[in-house]
Every structure is written in structure tokens, then in C-alpha cells.
N, C-alpha and C positions, 0 to 999 in steps of 0.2 A: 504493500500500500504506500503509495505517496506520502511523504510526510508536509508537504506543502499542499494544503487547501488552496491557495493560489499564488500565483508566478507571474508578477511583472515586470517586463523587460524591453529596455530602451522606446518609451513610451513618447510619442511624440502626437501633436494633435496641434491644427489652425484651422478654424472656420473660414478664413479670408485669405490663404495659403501668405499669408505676409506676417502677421504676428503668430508666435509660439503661443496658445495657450496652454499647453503640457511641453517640458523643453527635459526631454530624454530621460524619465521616470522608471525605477526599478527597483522593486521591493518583492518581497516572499512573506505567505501569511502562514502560517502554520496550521495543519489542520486542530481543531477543538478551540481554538485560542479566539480571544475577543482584540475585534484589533477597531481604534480609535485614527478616522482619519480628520483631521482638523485643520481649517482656514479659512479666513476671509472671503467677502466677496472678491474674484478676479481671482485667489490664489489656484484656483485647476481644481479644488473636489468634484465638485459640479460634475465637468466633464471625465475626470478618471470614473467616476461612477455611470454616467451614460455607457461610457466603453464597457466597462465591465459587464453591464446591462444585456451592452447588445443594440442599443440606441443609435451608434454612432459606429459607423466603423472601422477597423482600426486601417492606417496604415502599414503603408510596404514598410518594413524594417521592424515594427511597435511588433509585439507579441504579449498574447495574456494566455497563460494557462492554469486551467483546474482541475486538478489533479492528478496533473501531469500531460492533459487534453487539451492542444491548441486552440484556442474559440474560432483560428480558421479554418478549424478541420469539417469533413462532412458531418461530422459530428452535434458541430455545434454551430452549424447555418442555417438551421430554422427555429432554434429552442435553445432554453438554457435548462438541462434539465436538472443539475446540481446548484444551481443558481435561485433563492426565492429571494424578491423584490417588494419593499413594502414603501410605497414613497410618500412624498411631505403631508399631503392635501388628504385626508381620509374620506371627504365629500366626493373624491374622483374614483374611489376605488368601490362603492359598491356597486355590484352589478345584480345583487337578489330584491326580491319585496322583505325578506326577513334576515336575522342574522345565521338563520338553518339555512336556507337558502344563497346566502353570499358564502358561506365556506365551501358548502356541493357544489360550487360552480365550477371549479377548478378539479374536483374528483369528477366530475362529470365529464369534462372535457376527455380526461386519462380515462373513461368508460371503465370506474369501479364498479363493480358491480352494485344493484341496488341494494341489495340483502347485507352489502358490508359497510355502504354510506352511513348510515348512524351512525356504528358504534366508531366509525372514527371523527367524524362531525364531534360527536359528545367528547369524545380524548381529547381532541386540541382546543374545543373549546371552554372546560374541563382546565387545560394545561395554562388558558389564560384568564382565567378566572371570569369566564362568559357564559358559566350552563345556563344560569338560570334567564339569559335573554335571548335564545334561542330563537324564541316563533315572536319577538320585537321585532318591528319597522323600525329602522337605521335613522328616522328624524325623532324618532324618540332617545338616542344615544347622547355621550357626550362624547367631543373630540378623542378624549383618551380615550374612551372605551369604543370607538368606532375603528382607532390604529391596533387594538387589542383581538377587534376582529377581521382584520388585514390581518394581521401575524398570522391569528390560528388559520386562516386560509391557505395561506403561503406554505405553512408549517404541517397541514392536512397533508399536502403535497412532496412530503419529504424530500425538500432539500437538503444540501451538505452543507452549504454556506445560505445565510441568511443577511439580505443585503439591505440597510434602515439607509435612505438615501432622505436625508433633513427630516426624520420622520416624525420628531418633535416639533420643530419649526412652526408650523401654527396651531401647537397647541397652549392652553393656560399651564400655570405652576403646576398645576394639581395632573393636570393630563401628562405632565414631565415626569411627575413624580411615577405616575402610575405606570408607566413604558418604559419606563429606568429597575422597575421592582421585579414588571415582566421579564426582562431579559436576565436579571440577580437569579430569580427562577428556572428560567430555559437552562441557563447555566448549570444549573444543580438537575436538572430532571433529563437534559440530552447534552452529556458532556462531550459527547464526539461531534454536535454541532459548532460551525463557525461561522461565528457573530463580525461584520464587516460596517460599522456604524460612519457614515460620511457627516461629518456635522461642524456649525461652526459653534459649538456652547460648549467652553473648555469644562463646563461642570458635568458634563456627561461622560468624559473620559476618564474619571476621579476609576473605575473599578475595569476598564480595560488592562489589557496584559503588556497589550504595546500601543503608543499612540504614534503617529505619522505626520507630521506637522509639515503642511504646505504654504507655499508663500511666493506670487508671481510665477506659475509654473512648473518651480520646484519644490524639493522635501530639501525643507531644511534644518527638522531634527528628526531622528526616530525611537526608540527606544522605551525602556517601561514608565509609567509615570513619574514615581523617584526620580527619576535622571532626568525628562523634560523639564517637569517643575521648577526643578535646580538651575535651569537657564531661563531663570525669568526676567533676565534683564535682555536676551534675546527673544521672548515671548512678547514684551511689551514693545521692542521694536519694530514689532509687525502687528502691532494691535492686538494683541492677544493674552487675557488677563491669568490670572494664576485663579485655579477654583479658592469659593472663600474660606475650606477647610483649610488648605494649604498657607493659605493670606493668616490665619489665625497660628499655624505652627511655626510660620516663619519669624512672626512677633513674640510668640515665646521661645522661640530658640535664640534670638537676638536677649532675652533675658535672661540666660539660662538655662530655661526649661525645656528640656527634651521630651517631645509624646509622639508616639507609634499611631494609634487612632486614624485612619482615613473617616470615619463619620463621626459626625457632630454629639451624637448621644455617648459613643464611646469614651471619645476624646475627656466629656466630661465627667463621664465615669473614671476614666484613666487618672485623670484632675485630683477627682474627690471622690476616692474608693466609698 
């Protein structure tokens, strides 16, 4: 088996064949692992995730592969089928009258059989904490719980990598909260899944394995969070704030005080046992 979930190499991409928006991008994601791609508007997520997608295609020289399978292969020119896609807008992705209805749409396509459509309908909806709105109309939902049933759809569909392309992005606090808790879960319930999150809100990468930090084109940090954080004076150079966990350990370690804690409830436990 592959040990990379996905292979990117010398990645190049211009809408106007004149500006570089991707200027020769290469990175490897490891299969299981949660990986954090983060930047501005203009820095390239955007479009390294259309590529990825399948949205755009790639050029002569660019290559992506999953799982060791070129996406220019015959393989992977009309489908991604390791690949699930859950993107920013949650209003553009239903296509059911119910939320039973918007996950069978995607097993229906793959002609599962009818006799085994529930009981996986109920697993992944079950997995995001959606049973009991089931036979719900999608305008009775809220933001986060309507990206919650994007996943379990995506996720009915077994993919190997799971792709959140701004998936937060127009949701409330609370819809952040709740699409941050989901994937703490996916984590713990399908550990051989890999989580590929495009996002520009440095507070969502606080529990990522590695984060990818783009800027004009390029990656111009990578590694685990510990070690990005730690260049936050190259973070702020490109507009990019340090999460407010980190902003709070920084100020105690300038006092002294050393704490482990990535979450706020801990940290204060950490504080005052």
C-alpha cells in the first residue's frame, strides 16, 4: 500500500498563461494524517484544490497523484473515486427534498443496492451526528448542520481522502465549532481516513498533523503546528495571525510559564489543577 495518500509535484497553474498562480508546488500527504493547507486570498489554495478536485486541469509537466495513481491516468479522467469533496456554500450542495434523500444520492449514482441504502444512510449519518434529521427539509437546517450533511454524503461514498475546500467559510462561530468537533471524530472513528482541509482561518489548523502555509503561489512553511507557530513573525508577514491558544502560551512563556494544552479548557486546567 502507498504510504502517501497524495503526491504533489512541480505544480504549476495560470488562468491568463502570463501570471503564475501556483509557481512549481510539491508536497506529499501521508495516508491517515490530517493535513492543514492555509492562505490568503491570491496565495494559490483556491486553485491547488480545484486541481486536486478535478476542476481544472492540470498541466504538461504538474502531476498529482493518489495513491500512487496519476489523476492523468485513464483512471482518473472521468471521476475521483478516492477523492470526497465537500465545499464552502452548503446551500449549493443539496440535491435531495430530505437529508435521507441528499446522502442516497451519491449511493444511488454507485447503484447500491436498495436493501443496503439505509443501513448505510443511518452509519454516516449516525457518524455525524445527523440521525435524528433524516426525513428534515435542508431549509429547516443550520449552516453547520447542513456541511455535516455534505460530509456524511461524501463519506456514505467511501472515500480515502476527504477534501473540506473553505468549508467553514460561510458558516457562524457555532457552525465552526460544530465541523471542527466532526472531523476530532472522523479522526477517532476512520483512522485510515485522510483529512485534506484548504482554509484561510489559522484556528482550524490548531489539531492538524501538518499545516502547508501558502503565500503568492508558493508554500512557504510546512510542517507540524509546533514548528509553524514558532515563525510567527513570518506568519504575520503575510497576514496570517497565530490561533488565540497559541497568542495566550506565547505570553506566558515570555513570563515564565511553560503549558502543553493546545485547548483552552485544558490549558486552564493545566493552570489550576
Amino acid at each position: 500500500m502507498n504510504k502517501y495518500a497524495l503526491e504533489v509535484s512541480n505544480l504549476r497553474y495560470s488562468y491568463d498563461r502570463n501570471v503564475e498562480v501556483l509557481n512549481d508546488i510539491s508536497f506529499n500527504v501521508q495516508a491517515g494524517t490530517y493535513v492543514s493547507v492555509i492562505g490568503h486570498n491570491g496565495s494559490g489554495k483556491s486553485t491547488l484544490a480545484k486541481l486536486i478536485a478535478g476542476i481544472l486541469d492540470l498541466r504538461k509537466g504538474s502531476d498529482i497523484k493518489v495513491f500512487g495513481e496519476s489523476l492523468n491516468s485513464d483512471l482518473f479522467k472521468d471521476s475521483r473515486p478516492d477523492i470526497g469533496i465537500v465545499f464552502q456554500n452548503p446551500d449549493n450542495q443539496f440535491i435531495g427534498a430530505t437529508v435521507r434523500d441528499d446522502i442516497a444520492f451519491g449511493l444511488e449514482n454507485k447503484r447500491v443496492p436498495q436493501k443496503d441504502m439505509d443501513a448505510i444512510i443511518e452509519e454516516y449519518a449516525k457518524k455525524v451526528g445527523m440521525s435524528e434529521f433524516l426525513d428534515k427539509e435542508p431549509v429547516n437546517l443550520s449552516g453547520g448542520q447542513k456541511q455535516r450533511v455534505a460530509i456524511a454524503g461524501v463519506l456514505a461514498m467511501k472515500p480515502r481522502i476527504l477534501l473540506l475546500d473553505e468549508a467553514t467559510a460561510m458558516l457562524d462561530p457555532r457552525g465552526k465549532r460544530e465541523i471542527k468537533e466532526i472531523i476530532l471524530e472522523l479522526r477517532k472513528e476512520i483512522p485510515d481516513l485522510t483529512i485534506i482541509s484548504i482554509t484561510h482561518d489559522i484556528e482550524e489548523t490548531i489539531n492538524s498533523d501538518e499545516i502547508i502555509v501558502m503565500n503568492e503561489g508558493r508554500i512557504v512553511l510546512q510542517g507540524p503546528p509546533e514548528v509553524i507557530y514558532q515563525n510567527h513573525e513570518r506568519l504575520t508577514s503575510i497576514r496570517l495571525d497565530l490561533p488565540f491558544i497559541f497568542k495566550i502560551k506565547l505570553e506566558l512563556a515570555e513570563q515564565g510559564i511553560h503549558v502543553k494544552s493546545n485547548d483552552i479548557d485544558a490549558l486552564v486546567e493545566e493552570l489550576w489543577p
